[in-house]
N, C-alpha and C positions, 0 to 999 in steps of 0.2 A: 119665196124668192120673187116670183112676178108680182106680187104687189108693190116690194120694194121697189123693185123696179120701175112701173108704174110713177109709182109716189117720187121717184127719183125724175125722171122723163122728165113732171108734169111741171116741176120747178125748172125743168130745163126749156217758180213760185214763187229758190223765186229769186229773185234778182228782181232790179226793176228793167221795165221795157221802155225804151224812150218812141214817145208815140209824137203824132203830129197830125195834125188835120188839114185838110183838104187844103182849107185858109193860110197856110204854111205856118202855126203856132206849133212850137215844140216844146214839149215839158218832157222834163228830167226830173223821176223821184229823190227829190233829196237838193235840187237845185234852186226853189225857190221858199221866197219868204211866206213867212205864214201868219195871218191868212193873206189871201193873195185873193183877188176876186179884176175881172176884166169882162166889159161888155160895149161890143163893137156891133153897129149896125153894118151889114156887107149887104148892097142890093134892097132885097123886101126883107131879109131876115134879122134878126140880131144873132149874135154870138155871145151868148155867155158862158164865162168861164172863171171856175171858183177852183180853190184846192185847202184842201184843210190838213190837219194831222186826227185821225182817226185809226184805230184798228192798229195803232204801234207802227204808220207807216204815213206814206203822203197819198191824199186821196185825192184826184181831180178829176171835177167832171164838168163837159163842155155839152152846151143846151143848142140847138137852133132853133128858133120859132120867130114868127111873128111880133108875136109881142111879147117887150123883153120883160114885163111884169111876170106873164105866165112862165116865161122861161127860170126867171131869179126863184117866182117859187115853186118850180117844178125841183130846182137843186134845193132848195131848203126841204122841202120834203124827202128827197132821196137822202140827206145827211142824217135827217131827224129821225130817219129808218135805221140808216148806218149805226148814230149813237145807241139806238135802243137793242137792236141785235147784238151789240156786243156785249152789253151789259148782259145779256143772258147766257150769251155763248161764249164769254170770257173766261178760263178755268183757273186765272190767277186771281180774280176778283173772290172773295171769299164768300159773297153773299150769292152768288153767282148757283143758279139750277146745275151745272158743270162740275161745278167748286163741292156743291154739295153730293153731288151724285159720289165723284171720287174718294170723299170722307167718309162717306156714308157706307157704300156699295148698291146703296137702293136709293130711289127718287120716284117717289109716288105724285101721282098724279101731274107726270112730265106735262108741259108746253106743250101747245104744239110746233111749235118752231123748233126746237129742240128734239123731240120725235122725228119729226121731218126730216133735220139733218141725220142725227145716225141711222134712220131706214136707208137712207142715202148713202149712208157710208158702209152700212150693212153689206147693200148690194154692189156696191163696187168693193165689198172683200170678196164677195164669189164670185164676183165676172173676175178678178183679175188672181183667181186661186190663191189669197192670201198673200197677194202682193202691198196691197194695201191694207193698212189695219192701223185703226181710232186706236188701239186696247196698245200703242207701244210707249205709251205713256210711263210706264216705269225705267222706260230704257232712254229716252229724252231726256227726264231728270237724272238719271246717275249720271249721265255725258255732263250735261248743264253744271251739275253738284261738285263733278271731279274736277273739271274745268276752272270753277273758279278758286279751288285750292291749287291750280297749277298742272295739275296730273291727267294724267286718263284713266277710268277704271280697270281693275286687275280683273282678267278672265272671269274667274269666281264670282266676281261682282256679275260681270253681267250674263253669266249663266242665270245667277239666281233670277235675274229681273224677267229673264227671257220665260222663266217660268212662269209669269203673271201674264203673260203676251198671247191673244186669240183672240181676235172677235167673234168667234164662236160660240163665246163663253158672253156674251151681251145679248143678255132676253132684254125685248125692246117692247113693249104696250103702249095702247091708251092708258091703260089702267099704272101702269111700273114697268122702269127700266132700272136692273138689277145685273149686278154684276154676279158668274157662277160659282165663284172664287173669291175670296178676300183677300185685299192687297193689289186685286185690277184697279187700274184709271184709263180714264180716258185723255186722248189730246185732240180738238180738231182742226188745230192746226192747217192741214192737206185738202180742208175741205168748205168752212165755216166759213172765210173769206169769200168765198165764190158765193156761196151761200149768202151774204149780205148783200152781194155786189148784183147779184141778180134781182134783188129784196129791194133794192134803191132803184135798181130800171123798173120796174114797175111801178113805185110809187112815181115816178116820172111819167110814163104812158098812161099812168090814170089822170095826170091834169093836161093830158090831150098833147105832151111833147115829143113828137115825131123823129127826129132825129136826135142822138144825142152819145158820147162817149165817155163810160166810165173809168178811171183807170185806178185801182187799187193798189198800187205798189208791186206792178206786173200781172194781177187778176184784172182782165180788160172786157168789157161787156160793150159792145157796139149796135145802134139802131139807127136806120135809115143813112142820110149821106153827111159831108161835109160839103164843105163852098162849091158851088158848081156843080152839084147833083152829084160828085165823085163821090166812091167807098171813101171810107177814113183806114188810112193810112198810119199803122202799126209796125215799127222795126225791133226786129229782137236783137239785144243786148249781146255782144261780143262776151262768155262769163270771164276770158280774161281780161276786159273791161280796157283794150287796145284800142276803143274808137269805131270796131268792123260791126258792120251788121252783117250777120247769118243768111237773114231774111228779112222781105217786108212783105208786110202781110195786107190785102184790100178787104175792110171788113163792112158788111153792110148790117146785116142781124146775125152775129155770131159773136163767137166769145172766145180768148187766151190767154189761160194761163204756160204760166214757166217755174219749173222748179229746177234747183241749180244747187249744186255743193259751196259756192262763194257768197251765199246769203247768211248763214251765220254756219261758223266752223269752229274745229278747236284744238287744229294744229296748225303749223304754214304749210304742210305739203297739202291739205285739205282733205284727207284721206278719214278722217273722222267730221261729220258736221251734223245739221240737224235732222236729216233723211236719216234713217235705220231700218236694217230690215229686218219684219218680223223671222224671219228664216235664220240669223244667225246672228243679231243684236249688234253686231257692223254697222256701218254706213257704206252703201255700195260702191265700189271705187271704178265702174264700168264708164259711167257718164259723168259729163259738167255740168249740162242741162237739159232739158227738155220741155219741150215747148209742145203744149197740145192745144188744137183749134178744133172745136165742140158749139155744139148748141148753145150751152151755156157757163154760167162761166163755176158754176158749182159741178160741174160734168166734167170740164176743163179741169179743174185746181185735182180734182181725186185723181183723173186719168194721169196728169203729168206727174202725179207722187208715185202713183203705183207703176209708170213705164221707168222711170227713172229707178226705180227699186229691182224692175226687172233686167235692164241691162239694152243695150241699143239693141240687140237681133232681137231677141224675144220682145222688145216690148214693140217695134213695129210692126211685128207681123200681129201682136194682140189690137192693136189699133185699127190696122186694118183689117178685122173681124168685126170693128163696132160699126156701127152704121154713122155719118155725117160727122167724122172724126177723122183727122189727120194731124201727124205727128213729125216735129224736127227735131232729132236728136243729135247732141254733141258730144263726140268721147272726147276723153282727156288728152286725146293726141289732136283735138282740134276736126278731125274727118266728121264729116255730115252723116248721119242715117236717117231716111225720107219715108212714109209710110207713102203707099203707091200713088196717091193724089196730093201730095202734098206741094210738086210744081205745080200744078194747075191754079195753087190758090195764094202762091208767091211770086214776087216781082224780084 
C-alpha cells in the first residue's frame, strides 16, 4: 500500500467548470469552436490560448510567458502528450493496452503509464475503503447497454455484474497485470483524465512555462498566476446548470476536479448515471456533485469519484483526513457540505 501510495503522491467530473483567468477570458466547455486558438500580448507577457477536442470533451489550455513561440509550443507539447495517453488509456479503442487487458484478463508486460495509473487507482481503493473502484466496469456497460435499448437493467442483471466488481482482485506488476477472476474489467474513467491532465502540465514546465491553465472538461490543473500576478480564477458549475456558481475557487499550483450525476445519466430524475457504487451496483443518489481541490489533478479526479460514492457526511469528513485536500459537496436538495478548510480557499 505505501508504495502505491507513494507512486500515486509522486504524479501528484464531472460537469464542466466555467473558468476564467485573471485577464477576464471565459471559456465554457462545449461553448466554442473548434479548434479555436488566441494569442494576446498583455504587458511583457503573451497569452496564449488554444482549445481542441481531446479525451471525448473540450480541452483548453491557457500559457503565459514571454515569448509567444515558447508559449504556442509549450501547448503543442502538452496536446501531443494528451493525444498519446489516450491512445493508451482509452478502453474503447480496441488496440488499446486497457482494451486488451479487459479481453484478455492478463497484460503482460504493462506500460508504465498504465501501471502508474492503476497503482493509483489501487491506492485510492484502500484509502477510500472501496469507495472507489477501476474493477466497476461491468456495471457501467450493463447501465450504457440497457440504456440504449430504452430500459434499465433488472436487479438480476446487476447482481451478477456486481459479482465481477473488487479491486482487490487486480494484481498489478512490472511484470503483469491480471485480473483474479474472469469476466473483470476495468474503466478509468474516475481517474485517467486527471492522469493526462497532469502528464500535459508537465510537458509544459519542461519547456520552461511558468504559468499556465489546463482545463479538461472540469479536470483543472493550475500553475503560477494569470494577468497581474493574481491566482487563476475557477468557478464551479451550478449542476442544475441555473447560471449560480457554488464557488470560486483562486488557484495558484493545484488542481480540481468535479464529478456530478448530470454529466451523462440514464433517466430524467437522474437517479441512475455514470457513478455506481461498487457496494451495491446503484448510482448514489446522496450528491449532485462534488468538487475536490488536491494537489493534483489525478488525486483530484479519484478523490471526487470516490466522495461522491460516499455520500456528503462521510465523504467530508474522509477528505478531511487527507492532507492538502478540500472538498465542496452538493446534495440534491441544493445545501453545501464543506470539508473544514474549504472557505479559506473560496471566494
Amino acid at each position: 500500500m505505501d508504495s502505491r501510495r507513494h507512486a500515486c503522491e509522486g504524479i501528484t467530473r464531472r460537469s464542466f467548470l466555467r473558468l476564467s483567468s485573471a485577464a477576464g477570458l471565459g471559456l465554457v466547455a462545449g461553448a466554442l469552436p473548434i479548434p479555436c486558438t488566441d494569442a494576446v500580448l498583455l504587458g511583457d507577457l503573451y497569452r496564449v490560448a488554444e482549445t481542441r477536442l481531446a479525451m471525448g470533451t473540450f480541452v483548453s489550455i491557457i500559457a503565459l510567458d514571454s515569448s509567444r513561440m515558447r508559449a504556442q509550443d509549450g501547448i503543442g507539447a502538452a496536446y501531443e502528450e494528451i493525444e498519446r495517453l489516450t491512445r493508451l488509456l482509452n478502453r474503447f479503442d480496441h488496440h488499446s493496452p486497457v482494451a486488451q487487458l479487459n479481453r484478455q484478463g492478463r497484460l503482460d508486460d504493462p506500460r508504465p503509464e498504465l501501471l502508474e495509473v492503476i497503482d493509483c487507482a489501487l491506492a485510492h481503493h484502500e484509502l477510500s475503503a472501496g469507495a472507489f473502484d477501476i474493477s466497476v466496469q461491468p456495471l457501467v456497460d450493463l447501465f450504457r447497454a440497457h440504456h440504449a435499448d430504452g430500459e434499465l437493467p433488472s436487479r438480476r442483471a446487476i447482481e451478477r455484474a456486481l459479482d465481477l466488481v473488487d479491486a482487490a482482485d487486480i494484481l498489478a506488476s512490472r511484470l503483469c497485470i491480471r485480473f483474479a477472476r474472469p469476466g473483470m474489467g476495468i474503466t478509468l474513467d474516475g481517474i485517467a483524465k486527471g492522469y493526462i491532465v497532469d502528464r500535459a502540465s508537465t510537458a509544459l514546465s519542461r519547456l520552461g512555462i511558468a504559468s499556465f491553465l489546463i482545463n479538461a472538461g472540469g479536470d483543472i490543473r493550475a500553475r503560477g498566476h494569470g494577468r497581474r500576478e493574481q491566482p487563476w480564477r475557477v468557478a464551479v458549475q451550478d449542476p442544475d446548470e441555473k447560471g449560480r456558481f457554488p464557488a470560486v475557487l483562486r488557484l495558484t499550483d493545484a488542481a480540481v476536479a468535479t464529478s456530478g450525476n448530470y454529466a451523462i445519466y440514464y433517466d430524467r430524475e437522474k437517479l441512475f448515471h455514470h457513478i455506481v457504487s461498487p457496494a451495491t451496483g446503484l448510482s448514489p443518489g446522496a450528491a449532485a456533485s462534488v468538487s475536490v481541490l488536491a494537489r493534483t489533478a489525478m488525486q483530484a479526479d479519484a478523490l471526487s469519484t470516490g466522495v461522491f460514492v460516499m455520500g456528503p457526511r462521510l465523504g467530508t469528513r474522509f477528505i478531511d483526513s487527507m492532507p492538502a485536500c478540500e472538498c465542496l459537496v452538493l446534495d440534491r436538495s441544493g445545501a453545501k457540505h464543506l470539508s473544514r478548510a474549504w472557505p479559506s480557499v473560496a471566494l
